[in-house]
C-alpha positions in Angstrom: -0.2 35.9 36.6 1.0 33.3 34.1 -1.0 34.0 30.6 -0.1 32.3 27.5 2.5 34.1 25.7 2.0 36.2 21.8 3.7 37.1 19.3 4.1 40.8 20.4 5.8 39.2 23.4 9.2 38.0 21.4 11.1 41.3 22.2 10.5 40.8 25.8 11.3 37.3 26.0 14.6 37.6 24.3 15.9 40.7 26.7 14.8 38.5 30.0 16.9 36.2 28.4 19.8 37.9 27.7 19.5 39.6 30.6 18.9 37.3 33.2 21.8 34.4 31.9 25.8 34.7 31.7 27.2 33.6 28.3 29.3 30.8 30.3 25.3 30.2 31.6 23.9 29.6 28.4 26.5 27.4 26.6 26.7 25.3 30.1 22.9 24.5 31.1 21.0 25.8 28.2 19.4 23.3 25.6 21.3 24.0 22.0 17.2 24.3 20.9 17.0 27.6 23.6 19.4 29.7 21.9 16.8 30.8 19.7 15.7 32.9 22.6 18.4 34.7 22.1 17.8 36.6 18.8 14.3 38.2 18.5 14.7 37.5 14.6 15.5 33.2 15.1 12.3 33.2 18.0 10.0 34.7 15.6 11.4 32.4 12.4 10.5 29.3 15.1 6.2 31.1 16.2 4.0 29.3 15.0 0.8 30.7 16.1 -0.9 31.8 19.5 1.6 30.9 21.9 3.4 27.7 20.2 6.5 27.7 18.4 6.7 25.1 15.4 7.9 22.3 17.2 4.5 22.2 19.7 6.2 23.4 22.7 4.3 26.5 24.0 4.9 29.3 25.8 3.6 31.2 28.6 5.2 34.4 30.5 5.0 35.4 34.0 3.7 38.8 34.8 3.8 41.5 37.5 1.6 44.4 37.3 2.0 44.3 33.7 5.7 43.8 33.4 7.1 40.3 31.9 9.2 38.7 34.6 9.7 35.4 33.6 9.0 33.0 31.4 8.4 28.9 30.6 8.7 27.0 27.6 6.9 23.7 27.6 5.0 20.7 25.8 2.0 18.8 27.0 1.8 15.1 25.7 -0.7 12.5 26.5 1.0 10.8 28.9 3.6 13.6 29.8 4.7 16.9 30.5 8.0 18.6 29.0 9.3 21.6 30.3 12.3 22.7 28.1 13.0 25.7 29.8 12.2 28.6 32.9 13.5 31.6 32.9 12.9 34.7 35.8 14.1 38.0 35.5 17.1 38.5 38.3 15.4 40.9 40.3 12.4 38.4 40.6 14.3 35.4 41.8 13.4 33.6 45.1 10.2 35.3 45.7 8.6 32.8 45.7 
């Protein structure tokens, strides 16, 4: 299950984060913009409202008999779709 992501979600987020990439991970292939995902206090200075931050991308999380596993950060446009980042939990990868 993939539902749109809330507010009370932030904690989770930032641990499957932390948890899931190396520090040599994040400075390497993570956008300078994702970072904020790595302090509960900088993601919840960027929510907007629902499950958007303030610069329109949103965010959904995955889900597995009620435990986060993963999660995407993206923007729809007219003409296009953004995804700025994906994130699974280690233990989830390659299922699938």
């Amino acid at each position: 299950m993939i539902p749109a992501a809330a507010a009370k979600d932030v904690p989770s987020m930032v641990w499957i984060r932390l948890a899931t990439l190396t520090e040599e991970e994040i400075r390497g292939f993570s956008a300078p913009g994702f970072v904020t995902f790595s302090s509960t206090e900088e993601l919840r200075k960027v929510w907007s409202r629902e499950n958007r931050l303030k610069d329109g991308f949103e965010v959904s999380v995955a889900e597995d008999e009620g435990k986060m596993v993963g999660l995407i950060v993206f923007k729809m446009e007219s003409d296009h779709f953004y995804i700025d980042n994906i994130v699974a939990a280690k233990d989830e990868e390659r299922k699938g």
